[in-house]
Backbone as numpy.savetxt, mean C-alpha at the origin, in Angstrom:
# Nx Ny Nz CAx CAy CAz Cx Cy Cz
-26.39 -20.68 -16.14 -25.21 -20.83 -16.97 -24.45 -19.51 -17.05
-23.20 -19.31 -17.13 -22.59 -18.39 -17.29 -22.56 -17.88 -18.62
-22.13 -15.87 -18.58 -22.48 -15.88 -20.34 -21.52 -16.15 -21.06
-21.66 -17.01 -22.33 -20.41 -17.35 -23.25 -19.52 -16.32 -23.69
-20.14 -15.18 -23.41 -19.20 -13.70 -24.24 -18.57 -13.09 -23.13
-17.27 -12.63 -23.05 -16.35 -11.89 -22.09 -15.74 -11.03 -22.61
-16.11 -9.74 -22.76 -15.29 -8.76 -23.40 -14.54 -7.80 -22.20
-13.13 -8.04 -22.39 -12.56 -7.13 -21.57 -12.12 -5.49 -22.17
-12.48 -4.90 -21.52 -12.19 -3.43 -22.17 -11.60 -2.51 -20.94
-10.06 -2.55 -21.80 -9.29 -1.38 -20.82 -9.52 -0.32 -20.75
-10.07 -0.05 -19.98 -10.44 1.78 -19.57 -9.85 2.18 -18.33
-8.43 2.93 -18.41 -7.67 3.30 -17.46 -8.36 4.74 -16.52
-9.37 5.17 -16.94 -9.53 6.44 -16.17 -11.00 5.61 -15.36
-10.55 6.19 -14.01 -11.84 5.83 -13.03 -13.38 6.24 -13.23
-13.48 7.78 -14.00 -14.93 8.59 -13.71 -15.15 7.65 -15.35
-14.52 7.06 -16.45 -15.20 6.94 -17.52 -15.70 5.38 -17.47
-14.62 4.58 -16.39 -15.42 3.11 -16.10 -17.11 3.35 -15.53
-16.95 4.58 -14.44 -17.76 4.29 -14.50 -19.08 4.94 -14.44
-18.99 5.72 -15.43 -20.22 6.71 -16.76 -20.57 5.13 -17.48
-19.42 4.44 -17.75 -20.13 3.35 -18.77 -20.35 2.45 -17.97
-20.52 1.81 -16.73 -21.17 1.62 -16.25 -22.37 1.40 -16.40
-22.47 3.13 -15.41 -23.98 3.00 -15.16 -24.45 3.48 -17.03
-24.19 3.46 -17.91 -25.06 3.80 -19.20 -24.99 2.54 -20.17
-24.50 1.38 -18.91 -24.73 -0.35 -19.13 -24.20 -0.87 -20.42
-22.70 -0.03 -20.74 -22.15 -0.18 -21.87 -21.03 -1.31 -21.03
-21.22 -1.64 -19.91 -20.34 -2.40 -19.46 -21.03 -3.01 -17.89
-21.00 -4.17 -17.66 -21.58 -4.24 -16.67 -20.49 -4.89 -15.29
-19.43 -5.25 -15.75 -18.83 -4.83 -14.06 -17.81 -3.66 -14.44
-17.44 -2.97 -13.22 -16.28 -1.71 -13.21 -15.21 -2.24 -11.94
-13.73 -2.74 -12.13 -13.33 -3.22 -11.37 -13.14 -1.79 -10.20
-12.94 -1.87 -9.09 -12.02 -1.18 -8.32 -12.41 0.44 -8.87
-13.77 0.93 -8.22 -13.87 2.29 -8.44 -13.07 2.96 -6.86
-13.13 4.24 -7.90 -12.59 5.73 -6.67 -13.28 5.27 -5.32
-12.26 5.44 -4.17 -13.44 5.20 -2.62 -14.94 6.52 -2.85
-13.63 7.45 -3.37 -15.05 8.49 -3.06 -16.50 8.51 -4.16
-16.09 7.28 -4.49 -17.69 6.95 -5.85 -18.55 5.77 -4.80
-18.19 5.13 -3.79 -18.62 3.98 -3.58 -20.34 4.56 -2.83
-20.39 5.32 -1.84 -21.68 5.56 -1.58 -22.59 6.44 -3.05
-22.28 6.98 -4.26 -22.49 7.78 -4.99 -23.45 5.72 -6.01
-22.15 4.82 -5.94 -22.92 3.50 -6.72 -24.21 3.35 -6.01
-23.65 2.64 -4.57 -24.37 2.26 -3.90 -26.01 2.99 -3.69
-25.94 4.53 -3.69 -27.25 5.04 -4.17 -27.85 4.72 -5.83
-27.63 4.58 -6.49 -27.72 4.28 -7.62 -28.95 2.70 -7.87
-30.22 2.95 -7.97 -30.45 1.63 -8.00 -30.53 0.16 -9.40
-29.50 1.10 -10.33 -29.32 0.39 -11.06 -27.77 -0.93 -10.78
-27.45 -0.65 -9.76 -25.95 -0.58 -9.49 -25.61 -1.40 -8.27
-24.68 -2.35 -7.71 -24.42 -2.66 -6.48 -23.04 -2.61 -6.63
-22.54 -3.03 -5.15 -21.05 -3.25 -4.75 -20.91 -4.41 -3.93
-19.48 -4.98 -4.44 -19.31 -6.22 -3.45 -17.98 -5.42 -3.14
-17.61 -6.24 -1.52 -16.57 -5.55 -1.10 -15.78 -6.59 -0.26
-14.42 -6.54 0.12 -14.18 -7.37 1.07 -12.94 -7.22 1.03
-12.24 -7.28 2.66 -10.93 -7.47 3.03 -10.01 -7.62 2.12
-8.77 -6.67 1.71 -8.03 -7.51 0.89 -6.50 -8.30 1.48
-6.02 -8.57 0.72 -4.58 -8.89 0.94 -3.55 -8.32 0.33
-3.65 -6.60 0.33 -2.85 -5.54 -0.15 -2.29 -4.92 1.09
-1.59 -4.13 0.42 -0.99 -3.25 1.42 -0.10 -1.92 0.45
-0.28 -0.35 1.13 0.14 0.71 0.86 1.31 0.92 1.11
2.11 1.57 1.11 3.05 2.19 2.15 4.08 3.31 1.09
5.26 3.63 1.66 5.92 4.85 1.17 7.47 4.15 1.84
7.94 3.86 0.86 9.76 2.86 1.11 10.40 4.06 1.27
11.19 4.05 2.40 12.43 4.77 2.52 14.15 4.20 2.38
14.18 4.73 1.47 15.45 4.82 0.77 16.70 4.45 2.04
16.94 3.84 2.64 17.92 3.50 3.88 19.15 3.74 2.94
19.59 3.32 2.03 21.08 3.66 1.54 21.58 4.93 1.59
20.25 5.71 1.80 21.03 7.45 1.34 21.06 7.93 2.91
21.78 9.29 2.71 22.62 10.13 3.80 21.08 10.22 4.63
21.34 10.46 5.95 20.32 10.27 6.84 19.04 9.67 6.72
18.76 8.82 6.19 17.67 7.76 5.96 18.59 6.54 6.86
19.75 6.47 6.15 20.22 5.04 7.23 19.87 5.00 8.42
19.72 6.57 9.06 19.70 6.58 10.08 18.04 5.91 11.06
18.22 5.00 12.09 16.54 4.93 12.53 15.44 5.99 12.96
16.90 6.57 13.68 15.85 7.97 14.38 15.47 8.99 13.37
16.02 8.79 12.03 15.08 9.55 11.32 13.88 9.07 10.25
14.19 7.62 10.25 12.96 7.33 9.44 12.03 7.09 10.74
11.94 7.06 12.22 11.04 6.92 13.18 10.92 8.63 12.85
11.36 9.01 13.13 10.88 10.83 12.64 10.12 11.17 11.73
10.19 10.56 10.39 9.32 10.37 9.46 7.82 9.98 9.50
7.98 8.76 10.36 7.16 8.50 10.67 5.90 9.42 11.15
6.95 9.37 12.75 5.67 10.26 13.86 5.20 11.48 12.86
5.95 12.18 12.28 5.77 13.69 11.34 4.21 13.38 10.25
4.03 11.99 10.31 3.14 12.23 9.03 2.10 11.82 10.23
0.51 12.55 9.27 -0.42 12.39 9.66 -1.31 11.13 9.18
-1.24 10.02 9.36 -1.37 8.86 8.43 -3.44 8.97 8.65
-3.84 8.80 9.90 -4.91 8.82 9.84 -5.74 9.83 8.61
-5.18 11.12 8.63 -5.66 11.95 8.25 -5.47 12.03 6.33
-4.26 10.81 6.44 -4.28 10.54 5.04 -4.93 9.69 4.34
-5.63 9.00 5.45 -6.66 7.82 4.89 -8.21 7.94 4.88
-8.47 9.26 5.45 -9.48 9.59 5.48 -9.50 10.57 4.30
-8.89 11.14 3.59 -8.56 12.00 2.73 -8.64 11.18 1.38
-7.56 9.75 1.81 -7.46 8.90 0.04 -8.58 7.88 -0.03
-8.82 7.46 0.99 -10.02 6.26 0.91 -11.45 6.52 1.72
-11.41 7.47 2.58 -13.12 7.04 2.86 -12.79 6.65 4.29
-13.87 7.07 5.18 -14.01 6.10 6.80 -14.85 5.09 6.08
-13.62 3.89 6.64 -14.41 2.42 6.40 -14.03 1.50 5.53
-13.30 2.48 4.84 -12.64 2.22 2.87 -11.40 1.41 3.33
-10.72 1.21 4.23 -9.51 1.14 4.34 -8.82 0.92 6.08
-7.90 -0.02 6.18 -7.82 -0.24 7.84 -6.21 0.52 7.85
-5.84 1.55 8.93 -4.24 2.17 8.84 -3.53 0.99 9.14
-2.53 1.15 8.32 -1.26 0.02 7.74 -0.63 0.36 9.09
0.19 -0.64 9.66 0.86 -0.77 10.89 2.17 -1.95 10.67
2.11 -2.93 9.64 3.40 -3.57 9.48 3.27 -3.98 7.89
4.18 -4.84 7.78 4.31 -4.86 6.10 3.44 -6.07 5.28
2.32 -6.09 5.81 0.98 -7.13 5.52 -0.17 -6.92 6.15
-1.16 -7.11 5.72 -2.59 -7.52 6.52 -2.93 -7.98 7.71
-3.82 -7.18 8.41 -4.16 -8.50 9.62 -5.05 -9.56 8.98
-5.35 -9.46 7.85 -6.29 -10.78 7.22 -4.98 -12.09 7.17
-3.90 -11.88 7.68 -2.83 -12.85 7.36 -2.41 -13.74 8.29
-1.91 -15.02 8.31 -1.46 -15.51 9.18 -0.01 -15.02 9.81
-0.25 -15.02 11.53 1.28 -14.56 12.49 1.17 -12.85 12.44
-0.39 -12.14 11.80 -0.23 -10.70 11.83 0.26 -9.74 13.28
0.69 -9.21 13.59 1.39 -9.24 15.05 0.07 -8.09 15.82
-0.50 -8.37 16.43 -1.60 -7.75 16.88 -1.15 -6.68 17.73
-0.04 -7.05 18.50 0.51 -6.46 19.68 1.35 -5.03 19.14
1.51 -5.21 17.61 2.18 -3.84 17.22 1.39 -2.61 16.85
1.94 -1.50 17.23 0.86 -0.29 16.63 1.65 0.79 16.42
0.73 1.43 15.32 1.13 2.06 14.35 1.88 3.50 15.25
3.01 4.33 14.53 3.27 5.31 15.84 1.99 5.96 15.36
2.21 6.71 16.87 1.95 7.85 16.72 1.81 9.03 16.82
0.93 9.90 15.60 1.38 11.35 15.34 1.94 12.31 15.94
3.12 12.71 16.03 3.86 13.60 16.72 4.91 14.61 16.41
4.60 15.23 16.44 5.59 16.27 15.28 6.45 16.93 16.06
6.35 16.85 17.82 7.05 17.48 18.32 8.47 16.59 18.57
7.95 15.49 18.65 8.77 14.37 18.91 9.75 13.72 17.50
8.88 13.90 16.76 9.62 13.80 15.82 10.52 15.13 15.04
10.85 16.13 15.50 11.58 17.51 15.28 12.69 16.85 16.21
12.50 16.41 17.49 13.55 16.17 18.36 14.30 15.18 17.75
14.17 14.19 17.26 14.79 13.30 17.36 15.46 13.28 15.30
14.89 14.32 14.60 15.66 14.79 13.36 17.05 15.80 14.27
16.82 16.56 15.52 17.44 16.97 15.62 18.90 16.49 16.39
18.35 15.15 17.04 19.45 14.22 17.55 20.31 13.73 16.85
19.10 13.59 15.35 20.33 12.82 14.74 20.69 13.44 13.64
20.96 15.17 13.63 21.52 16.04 13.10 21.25 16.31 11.48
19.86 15.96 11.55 19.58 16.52 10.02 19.06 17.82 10.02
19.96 18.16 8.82 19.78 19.96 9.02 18.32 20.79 8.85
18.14 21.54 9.47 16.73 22.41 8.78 16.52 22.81 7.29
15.40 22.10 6.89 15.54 22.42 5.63 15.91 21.07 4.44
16.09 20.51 5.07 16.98 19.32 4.15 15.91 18.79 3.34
16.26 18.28 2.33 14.79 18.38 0.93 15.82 16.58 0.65
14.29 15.55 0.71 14.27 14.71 0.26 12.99 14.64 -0.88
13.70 13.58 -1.78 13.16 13.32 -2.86 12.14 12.25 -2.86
10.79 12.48 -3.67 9.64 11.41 -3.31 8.85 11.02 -4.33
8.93 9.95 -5.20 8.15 9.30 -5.89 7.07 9.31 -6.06
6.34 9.17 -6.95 4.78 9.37 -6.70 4.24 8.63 -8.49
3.08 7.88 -8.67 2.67 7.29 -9.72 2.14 8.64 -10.39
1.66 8.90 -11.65 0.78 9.66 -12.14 -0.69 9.27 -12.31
-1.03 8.25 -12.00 -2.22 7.93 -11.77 -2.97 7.07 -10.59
-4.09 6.80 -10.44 -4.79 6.52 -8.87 -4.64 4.99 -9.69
-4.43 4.23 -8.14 -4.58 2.66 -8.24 -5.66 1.97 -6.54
-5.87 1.28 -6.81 -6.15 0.40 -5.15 -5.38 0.88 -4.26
-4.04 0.59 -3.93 -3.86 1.08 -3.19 -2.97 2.31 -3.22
-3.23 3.35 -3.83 -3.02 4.81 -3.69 -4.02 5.74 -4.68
-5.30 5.71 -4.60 -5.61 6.20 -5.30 -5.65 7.83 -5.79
-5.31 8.44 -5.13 -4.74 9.93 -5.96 -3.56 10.23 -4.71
-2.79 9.52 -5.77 -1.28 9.89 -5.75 -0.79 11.25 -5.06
-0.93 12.36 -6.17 -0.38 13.50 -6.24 -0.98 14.26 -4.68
-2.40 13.94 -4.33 -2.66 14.38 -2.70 -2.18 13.62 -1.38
-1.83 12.78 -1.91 -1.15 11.93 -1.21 0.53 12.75 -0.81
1.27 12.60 -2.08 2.25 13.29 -1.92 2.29 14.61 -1.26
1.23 15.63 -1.42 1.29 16.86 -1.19 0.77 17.15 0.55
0.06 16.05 0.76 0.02 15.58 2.53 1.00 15.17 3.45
2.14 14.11 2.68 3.74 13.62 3.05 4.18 15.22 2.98
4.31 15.84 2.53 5.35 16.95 1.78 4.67 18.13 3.00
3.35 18.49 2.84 3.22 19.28 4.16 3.33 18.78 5.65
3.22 17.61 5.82 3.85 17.32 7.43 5.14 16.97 7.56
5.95 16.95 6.51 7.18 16.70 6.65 8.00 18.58 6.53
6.91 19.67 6.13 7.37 20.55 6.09 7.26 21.05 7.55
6.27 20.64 8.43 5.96 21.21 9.84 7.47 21.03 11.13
7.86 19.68 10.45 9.26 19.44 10.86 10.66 19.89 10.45
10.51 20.46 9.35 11.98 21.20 8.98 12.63 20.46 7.82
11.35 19.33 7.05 12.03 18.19 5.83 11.72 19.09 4.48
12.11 18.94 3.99 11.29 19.45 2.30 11.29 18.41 1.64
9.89 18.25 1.04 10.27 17.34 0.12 9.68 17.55 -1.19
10.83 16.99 -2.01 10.66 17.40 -3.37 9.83 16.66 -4.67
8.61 16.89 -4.47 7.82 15.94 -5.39 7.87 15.32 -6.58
8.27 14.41 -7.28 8.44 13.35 -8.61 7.48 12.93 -8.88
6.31 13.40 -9.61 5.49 12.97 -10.23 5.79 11.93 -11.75
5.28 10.68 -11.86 5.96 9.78 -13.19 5.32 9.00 -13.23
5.54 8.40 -14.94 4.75 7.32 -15.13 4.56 6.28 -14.54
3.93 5.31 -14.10 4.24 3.97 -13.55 5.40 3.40 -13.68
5.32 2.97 -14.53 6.69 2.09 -15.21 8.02 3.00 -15.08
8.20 3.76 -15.83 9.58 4.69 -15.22 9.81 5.27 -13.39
8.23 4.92 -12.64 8.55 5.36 -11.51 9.47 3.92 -10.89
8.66 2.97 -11.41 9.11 1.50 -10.36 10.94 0.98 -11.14
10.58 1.71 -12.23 12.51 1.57 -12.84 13.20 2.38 -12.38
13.58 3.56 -12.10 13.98 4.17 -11.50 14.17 4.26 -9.83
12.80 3.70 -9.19 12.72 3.53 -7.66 14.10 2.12 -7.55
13.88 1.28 -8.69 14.53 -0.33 -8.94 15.94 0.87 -8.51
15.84 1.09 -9.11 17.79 2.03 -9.81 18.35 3.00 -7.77
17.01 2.86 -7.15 17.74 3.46 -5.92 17.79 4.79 -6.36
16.75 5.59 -7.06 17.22 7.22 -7.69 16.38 7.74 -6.41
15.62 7.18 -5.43 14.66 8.24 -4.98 14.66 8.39 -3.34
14.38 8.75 -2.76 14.54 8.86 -1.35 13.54 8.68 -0.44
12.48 8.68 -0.98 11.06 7.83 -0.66 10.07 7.56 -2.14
9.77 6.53 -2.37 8.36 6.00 -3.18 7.30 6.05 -2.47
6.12 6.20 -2.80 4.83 5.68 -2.49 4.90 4.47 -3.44
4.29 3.35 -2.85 4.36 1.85 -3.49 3.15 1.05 -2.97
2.63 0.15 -3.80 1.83 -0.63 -3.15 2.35 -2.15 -3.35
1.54 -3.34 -2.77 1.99 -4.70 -3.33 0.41 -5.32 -3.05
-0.33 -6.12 -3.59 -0.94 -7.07 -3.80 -0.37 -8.89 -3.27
-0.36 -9.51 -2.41 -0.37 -10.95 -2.38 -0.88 -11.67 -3.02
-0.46 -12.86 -3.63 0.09 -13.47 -5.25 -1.28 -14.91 -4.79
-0.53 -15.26 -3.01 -0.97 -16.22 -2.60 -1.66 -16.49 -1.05
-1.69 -15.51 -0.23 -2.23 -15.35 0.56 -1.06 -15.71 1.50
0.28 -16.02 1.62 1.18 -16.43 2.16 2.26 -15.19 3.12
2.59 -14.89 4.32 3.46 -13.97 4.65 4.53 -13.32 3.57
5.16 -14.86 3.47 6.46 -14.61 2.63 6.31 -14.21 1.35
5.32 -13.90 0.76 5.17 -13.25 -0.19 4.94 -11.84 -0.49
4.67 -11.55 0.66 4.58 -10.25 0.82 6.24 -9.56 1.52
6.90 -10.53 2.81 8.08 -10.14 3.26 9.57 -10.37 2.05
9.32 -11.56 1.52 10.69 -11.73 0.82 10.85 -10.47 -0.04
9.76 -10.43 -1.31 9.85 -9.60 -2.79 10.06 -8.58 -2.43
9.63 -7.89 -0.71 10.05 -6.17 -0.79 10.81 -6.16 0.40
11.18 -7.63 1.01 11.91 -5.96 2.36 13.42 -7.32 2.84
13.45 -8.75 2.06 14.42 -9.55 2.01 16.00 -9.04 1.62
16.65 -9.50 2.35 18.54 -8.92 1.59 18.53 -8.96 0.09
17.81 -9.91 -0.30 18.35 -10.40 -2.25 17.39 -9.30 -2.74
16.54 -9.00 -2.03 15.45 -8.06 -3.14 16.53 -6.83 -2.86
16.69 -6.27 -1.61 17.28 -4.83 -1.44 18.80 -4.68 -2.53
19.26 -6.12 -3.01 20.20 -6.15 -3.54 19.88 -5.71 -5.36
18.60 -6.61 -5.20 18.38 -6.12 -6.75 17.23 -5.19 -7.04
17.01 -4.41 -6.07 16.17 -2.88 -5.82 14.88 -3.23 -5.66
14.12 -4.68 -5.79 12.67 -5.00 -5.65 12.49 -4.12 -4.22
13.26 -4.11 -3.74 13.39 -3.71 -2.13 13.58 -2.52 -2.44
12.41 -1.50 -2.22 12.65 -0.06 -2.60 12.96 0.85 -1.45
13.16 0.01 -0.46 13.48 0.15 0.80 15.52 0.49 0.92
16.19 -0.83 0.34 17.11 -1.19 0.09 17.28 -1.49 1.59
16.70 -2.06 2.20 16.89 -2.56 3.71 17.52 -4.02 3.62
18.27 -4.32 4.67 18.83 -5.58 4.63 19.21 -5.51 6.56
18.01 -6.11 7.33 18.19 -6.60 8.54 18.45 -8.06 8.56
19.59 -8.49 9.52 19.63 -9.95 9.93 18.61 -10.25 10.47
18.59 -10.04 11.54 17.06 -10.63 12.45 15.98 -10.73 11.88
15.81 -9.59 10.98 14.35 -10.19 9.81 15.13 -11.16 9.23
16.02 -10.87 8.57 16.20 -12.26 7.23 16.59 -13.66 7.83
17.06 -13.69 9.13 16.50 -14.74 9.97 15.63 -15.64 10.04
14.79 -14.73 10.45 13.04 -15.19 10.51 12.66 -15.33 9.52
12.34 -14.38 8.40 11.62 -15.28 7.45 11.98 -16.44 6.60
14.14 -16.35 6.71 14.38 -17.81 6.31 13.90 -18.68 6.45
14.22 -18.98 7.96 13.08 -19.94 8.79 11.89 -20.42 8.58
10.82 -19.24 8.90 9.64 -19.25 8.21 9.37 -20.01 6.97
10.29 -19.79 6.15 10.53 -20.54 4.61 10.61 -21.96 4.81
11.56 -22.63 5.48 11.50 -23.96 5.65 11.27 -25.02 6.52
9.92 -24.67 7.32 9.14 -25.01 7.82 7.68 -24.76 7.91
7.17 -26.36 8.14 5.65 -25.96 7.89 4.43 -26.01 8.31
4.62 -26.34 9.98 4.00 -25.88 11.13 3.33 -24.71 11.34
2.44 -24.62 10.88 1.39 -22.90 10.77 1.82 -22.16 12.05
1.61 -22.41 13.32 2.24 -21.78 14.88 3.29 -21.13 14.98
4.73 -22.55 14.65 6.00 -22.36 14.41 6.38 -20.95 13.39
5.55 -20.99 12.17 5.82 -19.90 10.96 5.19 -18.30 11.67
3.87 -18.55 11.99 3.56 -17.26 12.75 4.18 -16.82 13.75
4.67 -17.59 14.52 5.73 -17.04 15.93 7.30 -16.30 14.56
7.38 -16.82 13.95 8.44 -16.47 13.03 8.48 -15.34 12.61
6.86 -15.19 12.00 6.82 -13.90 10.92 6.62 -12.76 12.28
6.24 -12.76 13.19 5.65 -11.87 14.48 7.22 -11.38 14.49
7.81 -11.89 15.03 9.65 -11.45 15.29 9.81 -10.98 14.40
9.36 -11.39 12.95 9.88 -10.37 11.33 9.54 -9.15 11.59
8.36 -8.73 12.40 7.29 -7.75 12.14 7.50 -6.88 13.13
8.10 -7.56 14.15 8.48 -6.48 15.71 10.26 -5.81 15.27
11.18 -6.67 14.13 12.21 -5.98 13.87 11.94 -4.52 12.59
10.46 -5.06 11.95 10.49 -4.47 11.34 9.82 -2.83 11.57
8.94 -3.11 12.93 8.27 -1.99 12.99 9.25 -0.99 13.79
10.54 -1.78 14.48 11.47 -0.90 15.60 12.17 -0.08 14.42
12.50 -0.84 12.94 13.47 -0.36 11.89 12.48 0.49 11.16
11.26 0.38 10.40 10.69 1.60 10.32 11.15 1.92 8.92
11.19 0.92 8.12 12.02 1.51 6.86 11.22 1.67 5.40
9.93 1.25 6.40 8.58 2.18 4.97 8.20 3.18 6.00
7.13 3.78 5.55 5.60 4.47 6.22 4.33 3.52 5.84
4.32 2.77 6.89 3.03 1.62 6.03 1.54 2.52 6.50
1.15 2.58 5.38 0.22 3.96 5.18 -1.37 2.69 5.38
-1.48 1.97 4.79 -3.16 1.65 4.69 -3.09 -0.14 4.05
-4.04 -0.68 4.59 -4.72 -2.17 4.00 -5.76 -1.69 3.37
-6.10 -0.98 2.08 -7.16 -1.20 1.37 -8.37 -1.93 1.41
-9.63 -1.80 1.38 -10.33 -2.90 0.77 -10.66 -2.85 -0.39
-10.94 -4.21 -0.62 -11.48 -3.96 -2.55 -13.42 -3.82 -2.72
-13.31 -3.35 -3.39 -14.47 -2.97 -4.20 -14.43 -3.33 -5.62
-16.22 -3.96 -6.13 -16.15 -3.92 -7.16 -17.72 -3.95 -7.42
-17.66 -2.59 -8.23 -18.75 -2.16 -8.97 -19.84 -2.64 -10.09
-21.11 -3.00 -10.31 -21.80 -3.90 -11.09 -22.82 -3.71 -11.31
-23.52 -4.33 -12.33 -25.15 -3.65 -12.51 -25.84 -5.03 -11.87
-27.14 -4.04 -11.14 -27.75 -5.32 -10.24 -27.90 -6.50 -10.88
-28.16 -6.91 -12.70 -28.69 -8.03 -12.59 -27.28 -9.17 -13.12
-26.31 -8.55 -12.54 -25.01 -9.63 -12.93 -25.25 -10.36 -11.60
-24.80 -11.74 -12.20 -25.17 -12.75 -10.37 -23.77 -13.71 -10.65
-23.47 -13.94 -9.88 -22.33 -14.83 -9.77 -20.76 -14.42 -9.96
-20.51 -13.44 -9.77 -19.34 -12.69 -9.57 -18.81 -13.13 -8.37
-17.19 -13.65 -7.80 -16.85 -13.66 -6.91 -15.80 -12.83 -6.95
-15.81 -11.70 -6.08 -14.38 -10.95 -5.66 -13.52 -11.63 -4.84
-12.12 -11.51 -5.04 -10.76 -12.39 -5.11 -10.49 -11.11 -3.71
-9.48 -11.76 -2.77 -8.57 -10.93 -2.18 -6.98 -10.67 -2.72
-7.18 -11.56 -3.67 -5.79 -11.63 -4.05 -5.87 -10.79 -5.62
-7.09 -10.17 -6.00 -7.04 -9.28 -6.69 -7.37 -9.72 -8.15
-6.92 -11.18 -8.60 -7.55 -11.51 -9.88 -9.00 -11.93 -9.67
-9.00 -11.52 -11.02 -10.52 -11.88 -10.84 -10.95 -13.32 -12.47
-12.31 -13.70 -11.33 -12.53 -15.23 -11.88 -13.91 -15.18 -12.51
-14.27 -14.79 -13.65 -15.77 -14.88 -14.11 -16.39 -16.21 -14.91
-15.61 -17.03 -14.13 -16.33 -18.57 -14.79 -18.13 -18.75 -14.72
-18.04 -17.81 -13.80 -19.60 -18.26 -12.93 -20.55 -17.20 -12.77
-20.02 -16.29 -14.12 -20.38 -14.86 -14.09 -21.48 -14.67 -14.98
-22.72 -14.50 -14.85 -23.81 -14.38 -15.92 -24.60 -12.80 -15.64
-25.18 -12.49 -16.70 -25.94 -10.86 -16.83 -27.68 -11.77 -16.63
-28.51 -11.79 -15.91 -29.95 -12.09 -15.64 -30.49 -11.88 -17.03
């Protein structure tokens, strides 16, 4: 039987979920730090369940502002960052698969055939310099004040964007902020790159393509991108009103090949989830879609 008592207790800081934890003042810890997961896992009071999610990382570039419209410089952006080296830094080898389009390969129509650029700083100096952005030029960059799933320490995150974008001749000027005033303000078009994450609601493409990278979102800033391609909004129209699984994946693949030529995030990482527990909880199922369901959740 499951236990009749469910006490939820918000504890926003990662190291104090999970001290109480393990001192069994709480017996699950959703979504610990990557760098705690072998530290549980030794622990033999303690396990982890883990599994694929249906998230995704990335860093929106601002296309409305002065040289961001441009492609060859958000492909510059691109090659300039060291993405591998940022995922081994925020999540762990193993913690996390490098982001390559604007969803999961756990998804249906994921485009297999696309890949992520890559790292090149020489190549990417050339082609800031084609398309005449000056040495020195200081863009502005969003950043949460606290670690989540998918970004969990923010501020090194930023300060990794900010030194490979300095190797190329970018500056960028760090915005550290609350959650909520970061994603109102990112809404408002104030910033010139965010770090952002999204979660899937339903396991569906279009839930992940419409809310961030569709014309109506870029119109009402969900789109922190402020991107508005035809040929994507094409396709995932389409996609929308039809319901042939084949037909929709050949759809979203074309979304995903306009989107990786346009380049108008840095899709940084697919997360996995983790979730932390004392061995004798049994019946916990971890969600990919991130809520979680303890109907069937009992302490031994």
């Amino acid at each position: 039987m499951p236990s009749e008592t469910l006490i939820f207790a918000i504890t926003l800081d990662n190291n104090t979920r999970l001290q109480k934890l393990k001192a069994n003042e709480c017996q699950v810890a959703l979504y610990p730090k990557p760098d705690d997961i072998a530290n549980i896992k030794a622990d033999p009071n303690l396990k982890i369940d883990e599994m694929e999610s249906m998230m995704t990382s990335y860093v929106a570039i601002n296309t409305s502002r002065k040289y961001l419209s441009d492609v060859r410089v958000r492909q510059a952006i691109n090659l300039a960052f060291d993405k591998k080296s940022y995922i081994r830094a925020l999540f762990g080898e193993g913690k996390a698969t490098e982001g390559v389009g604007p969803y999961p390969p756990t998804m249906m129509g994921y485009d297999t055939d696309s890949k992520s650029p890559a790292y090149d700083p020489d190549k990417a100096r050339a082609l800031l310099k084609e398309a005449g952005v000056p040495e020195g030029q200081v863009f502005t960059l969003f950043a949460r004040n606290g670690g989540a799933v998918t970004n969990p320490n923010p501020m090194v995150g930023a300060q990794m964007l900010q030194s490979d974008m300095a190797k190329v001749g970018i500056k960028i000027d760090i915005r550290i902020m609350e959650w909520g005033e970061m994603l109102k303000r990112a809404k408002n078009g104030e910033h010139d790159m965010v770090f952002a994450g999204w979660a899937g609601d339903n396991g569906d493409p279009d839930n992940f393509l419409t809310p961030n990278l569709s014309c109506d979102a870029a119109k009402n800033g969900e789109n922190y991108a402020r991107w508005c391609n035809k040929a994507f909004e094409d396709a995932i129209t389409q996609a929308r009103k039809i319901t042939e699984p084949a037909e929709r994946a050949a759809l979203y693949k074309q979304a995903q090949q306009v989107f990786n030529h346009e380049q108008p995030w840095i899709s940084l990482a697919y997360p996995k989830l983790f979730v932390a527990m004392r061995k004798d909880v049994e019946g916990f199922q971890i969600s990919p879609l991130t809520n979680n369901n303890f109907t069937t959740t009992r302490v031994k």
